[in-house]
N, C-alpha and C positions, 0 to 999 in steps of 0.2 A: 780570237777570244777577247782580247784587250775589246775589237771592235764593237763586241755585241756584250760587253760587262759595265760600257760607258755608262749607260743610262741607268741598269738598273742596283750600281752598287748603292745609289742614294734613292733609290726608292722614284718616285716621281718628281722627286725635289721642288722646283718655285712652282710646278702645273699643278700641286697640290693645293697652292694657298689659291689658286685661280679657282680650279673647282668647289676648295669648302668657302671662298668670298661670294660664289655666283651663283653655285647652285644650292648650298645648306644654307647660304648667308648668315656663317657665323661672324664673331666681331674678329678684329686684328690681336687681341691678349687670346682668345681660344684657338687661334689659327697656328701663333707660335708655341702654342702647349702643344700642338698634336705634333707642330715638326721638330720642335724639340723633344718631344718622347722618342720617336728615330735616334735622335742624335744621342740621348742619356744612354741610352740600349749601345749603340755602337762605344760610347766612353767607357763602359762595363764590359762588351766584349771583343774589343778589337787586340787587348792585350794579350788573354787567354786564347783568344783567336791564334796569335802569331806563335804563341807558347805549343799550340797544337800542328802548327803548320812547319814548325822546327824538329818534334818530336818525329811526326809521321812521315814513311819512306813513300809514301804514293802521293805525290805533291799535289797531283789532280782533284782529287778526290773529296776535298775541305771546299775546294768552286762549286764542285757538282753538285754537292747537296745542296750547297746556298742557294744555285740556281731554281734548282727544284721547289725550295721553301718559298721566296720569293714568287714565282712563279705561282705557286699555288695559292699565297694568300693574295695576288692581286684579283685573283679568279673570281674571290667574294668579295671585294672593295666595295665594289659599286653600291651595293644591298647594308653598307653602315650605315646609320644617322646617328646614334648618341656619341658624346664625349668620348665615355668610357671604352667604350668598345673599341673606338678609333682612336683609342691612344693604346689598345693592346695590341693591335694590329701594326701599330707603328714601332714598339717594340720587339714584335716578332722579326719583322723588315729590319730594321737594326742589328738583331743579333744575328741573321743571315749574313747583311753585309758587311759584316764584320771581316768577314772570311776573305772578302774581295783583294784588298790593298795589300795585307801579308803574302797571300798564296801567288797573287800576280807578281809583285816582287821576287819572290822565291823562284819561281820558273824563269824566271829572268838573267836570273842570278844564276840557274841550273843550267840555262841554255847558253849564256857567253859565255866565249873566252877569258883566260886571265886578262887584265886588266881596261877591259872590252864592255866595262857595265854600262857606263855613263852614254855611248852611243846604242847600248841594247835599248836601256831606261827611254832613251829622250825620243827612240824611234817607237817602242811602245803605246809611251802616252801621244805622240802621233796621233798614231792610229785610235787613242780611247778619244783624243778632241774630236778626231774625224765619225768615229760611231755617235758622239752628243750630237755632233751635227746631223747625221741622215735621221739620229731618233726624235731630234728637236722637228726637224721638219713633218714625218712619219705623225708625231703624236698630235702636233699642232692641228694639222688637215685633219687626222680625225677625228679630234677633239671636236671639232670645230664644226663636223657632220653628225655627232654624237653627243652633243648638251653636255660637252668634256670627258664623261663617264669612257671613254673611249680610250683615256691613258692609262686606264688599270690591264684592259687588253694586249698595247702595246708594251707595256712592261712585262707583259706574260709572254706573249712572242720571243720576247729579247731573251727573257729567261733562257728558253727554250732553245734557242740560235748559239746561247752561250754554254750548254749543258753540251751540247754539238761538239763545236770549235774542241771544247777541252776533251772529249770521249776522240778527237782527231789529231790527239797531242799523242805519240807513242809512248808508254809510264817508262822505259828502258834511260829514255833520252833525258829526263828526270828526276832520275833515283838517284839517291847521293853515294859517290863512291865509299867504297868501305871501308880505307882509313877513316872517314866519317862516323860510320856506323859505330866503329871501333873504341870514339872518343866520346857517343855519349855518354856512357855510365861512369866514366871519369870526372865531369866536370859536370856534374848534376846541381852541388854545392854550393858553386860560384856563380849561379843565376843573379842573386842582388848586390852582390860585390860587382859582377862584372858589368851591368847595366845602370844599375840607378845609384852607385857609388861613382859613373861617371861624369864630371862637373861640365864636360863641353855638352853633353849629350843632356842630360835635365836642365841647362839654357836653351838648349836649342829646342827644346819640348816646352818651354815659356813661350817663346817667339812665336812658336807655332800656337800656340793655344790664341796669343793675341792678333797674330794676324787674319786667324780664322774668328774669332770675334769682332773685329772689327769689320770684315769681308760677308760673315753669315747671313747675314740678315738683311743683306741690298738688297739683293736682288729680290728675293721675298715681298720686298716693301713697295720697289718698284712696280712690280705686280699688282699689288694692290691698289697703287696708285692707275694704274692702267686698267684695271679693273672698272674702279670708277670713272674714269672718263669715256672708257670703251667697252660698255659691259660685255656687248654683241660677239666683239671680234678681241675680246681679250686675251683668249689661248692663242690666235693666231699671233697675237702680237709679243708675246710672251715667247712664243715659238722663236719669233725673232730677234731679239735679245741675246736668247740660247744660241742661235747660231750664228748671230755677229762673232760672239764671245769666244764660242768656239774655231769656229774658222781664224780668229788671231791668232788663238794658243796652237794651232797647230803649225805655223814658220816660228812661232814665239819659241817653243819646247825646242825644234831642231837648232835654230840659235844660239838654246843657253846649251843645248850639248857641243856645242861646238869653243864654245864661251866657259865654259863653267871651269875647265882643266888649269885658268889663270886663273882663278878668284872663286868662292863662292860668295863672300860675303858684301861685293859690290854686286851681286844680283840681285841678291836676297833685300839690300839696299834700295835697288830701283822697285821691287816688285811694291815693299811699303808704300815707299814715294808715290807709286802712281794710285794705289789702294786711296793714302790718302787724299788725294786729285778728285778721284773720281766720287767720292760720299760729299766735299764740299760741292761739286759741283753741281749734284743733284737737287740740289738747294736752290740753285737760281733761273729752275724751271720743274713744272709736272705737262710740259706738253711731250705728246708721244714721240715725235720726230726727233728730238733732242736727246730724249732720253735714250731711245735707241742708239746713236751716236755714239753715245758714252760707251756703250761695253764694250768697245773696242779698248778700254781704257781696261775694262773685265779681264778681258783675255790676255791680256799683257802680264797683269799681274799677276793673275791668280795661275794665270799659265807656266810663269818662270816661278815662282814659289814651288808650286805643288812639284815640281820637276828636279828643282835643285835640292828644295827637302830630302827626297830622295837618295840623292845623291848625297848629299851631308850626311845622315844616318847609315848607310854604309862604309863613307871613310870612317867613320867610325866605330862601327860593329861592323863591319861585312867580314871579315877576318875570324871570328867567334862562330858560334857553334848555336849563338843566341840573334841570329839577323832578323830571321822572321819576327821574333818576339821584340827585339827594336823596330819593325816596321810598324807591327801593331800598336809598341807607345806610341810611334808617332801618329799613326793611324787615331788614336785614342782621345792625343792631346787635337788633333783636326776638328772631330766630333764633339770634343766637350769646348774650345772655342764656338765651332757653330750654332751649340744645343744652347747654350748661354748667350749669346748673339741676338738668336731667334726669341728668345724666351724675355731677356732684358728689354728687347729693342723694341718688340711689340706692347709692353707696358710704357716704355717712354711713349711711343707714338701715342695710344691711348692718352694719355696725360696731358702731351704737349706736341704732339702734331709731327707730323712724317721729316719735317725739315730740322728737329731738334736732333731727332733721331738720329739720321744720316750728319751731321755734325758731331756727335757723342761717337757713333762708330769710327770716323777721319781720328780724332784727338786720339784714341785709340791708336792708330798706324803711327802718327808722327810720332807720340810718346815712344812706341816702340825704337825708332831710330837707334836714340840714345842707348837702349836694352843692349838694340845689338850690338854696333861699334866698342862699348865699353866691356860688355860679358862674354862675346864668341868669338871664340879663336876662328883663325884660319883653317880649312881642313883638307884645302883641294893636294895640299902635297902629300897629304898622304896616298892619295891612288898616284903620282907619277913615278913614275918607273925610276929604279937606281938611284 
């Protein structure tokens, strides 16, 4: 399930600024309103997402709709042209994959053992690098045979493959046991006391807002840049990008699960570091061969963030009654970094050119440094044992 949810928790993600750059030919400020409408829609519901995915005994069952909904609005993609329409359609995608990051965590969590997360987590998102990978490939080729309109189908497929996986999960193996059942009507009360009265946990939902602002909108742009120099073969090459990136993050994630038991906050350190590396460096080249190169630089980063996130928000709330619904802030704070990213980053370019851009994004990550070392505690002992 992780395999076939890769692709489409984010919609079509950067194959979307390909298609509306090549085939609508809209500008770069209308391209990031429509991906940032995804991303608003996910800030609004990944929270109640997690809230619902805490409440309900069928853990399956919050995927399977998403799927289905997702699925179905990629069915009429192809057939939008105006604004408006393709910015409802991107909110609908939004509020589906809301569902994604809380419910996959949760079965996660349902399926390991005590203190057995951090190697569930980091073999999971494995396996989600490795689906970006076969559906980066998958969408690119047919993009590529199909004047792009082809990646609304493969998003439908995936749908469909991942409605599958999860009707093959048995509901027994994750239903929560019954002292569970037992405590929620007891601690119904303590929702904002116990989450957003937390001071390591709304830092670390900072952090994450800026490293996803600062990270959002590369690749996007890169696109775009790719676009223009290679109208013809630009989903192919976009495709590869996605699977540079990918293929990193999947040694990168088993890594930091191996790694993260000492430290989270020297990972969470590197992943900035190389965030900021890689937006200067985009700077002092728009040839394809180079740029490609870099997202090895991608998957590094964004590889061991997304993965140690993770893990951070459960030594913290995994213990509560409230995880899902911490999965979802941070799910929340991911999207409203990105939606803000995309949405910022595309009016600087407009203004003042792709290379300002990707320098405003880096400043971004370095600033961060500071955030972190000085505001977030340590967290990894809270999962070591005695």
């Amino acid at each position: 399930m992780n395999f076939f949810a890769a692709d489409i928790s984010d919609g079509v993600g950067p194959f979307l600024a390909v298609y509306l750059a090549s085939n609508l030919h809209w500008q770069p400020g209308a391209i990031g309103m429509a991906i940032a409408a995804t991303q608003l829609s996910m800030v609004v519901g990944q929270s109640p997402a997690g809230f619902v995915v805490d409440r309900t005994r069928r853990k399956r069952i919050p995927i399977i709709i998403a799927s289905l909904v997702v699925g179905t609005t990629a069915l009429f993609w192809p057939f939008l042209r105006s604004l408006p329409v393709v910015l409802f359609c991107q909110v609908v995608l939004g509020l589906a994959a809301s569902f994604y990051i809380p419910t996959l965590v949760a079965l996660a969590s349902a399926l390991s053992g005590k203190g057995d997360f951090d190697r569930t987590i980091s073999k999971n998102q494995s396996y989600n690098h490795a689906g970006n990978v076969a559906s980066a490939v998958l969408t690119g080729v047919v993009a590529r045979f199909t004047n792009n309109a082809g990646i609304f189908y493969c998003m439908m497929g995936f749908a469909v493959c991942c409605t599958i996986s999860a009707l093959c999960i048995a509901s027994k193996d994750v239903a929560p046991p019954a002292s569970e059942r037992q405590k929620e009507g007891e601690e119904k009360k303590s929702l904002f006391r116990e989450v957003l009265c937390n001071k390591a946990f709304l830092m670390f939902l900072l952090l994450t807002v800026v490293f996803y602002f600062s990270n959002g909108a590369m690749l996007p742009l890169v696109a775009q840049e790719i676009a223009k120099a290679e109208p013809q073969s630009s989903t192919l090459y976009l495709a590869a990008c996605i699977i540079i990136a990918q293929l990193v993050m999947v040694p990168t994630v088993y890594v930091c699960g191996k790694l993260a038991g000492k430290g989270r906050k020297k990972l969470l350190a590197v992943a900035f570091l190389l965030l900021a590396a890689r937006g200067i460096l985009y700077t002092t080249t728009d040839a394809v061969v180079p740029l490609l190169c870099l997202q090895v630089l991608d998957g590094m980063a964004a590889g061991t963030f997304s993965v140690v996130a993770i893990m951070v928000v459960n030594d913290l709330m995994g213990d509560s009654d409230r995880a899902s619904f911490a999965q979802g802030l941070l799910a929340a704070a991911l999207s409203l970094g990105s939606m803000l990213s995309n949405l910022v980053a595309g009016f600087i370019v407009d203004a003042a050119g792709f290379k300002i851009g990707f320098v405003a994004l880096s400043g971004l990550a370095i600033g961060a440094q500071v955030l972190l070392w000085k505001g977030m505690p340590e967290t990894a002992k809270a999962t070591e044992p005695g």
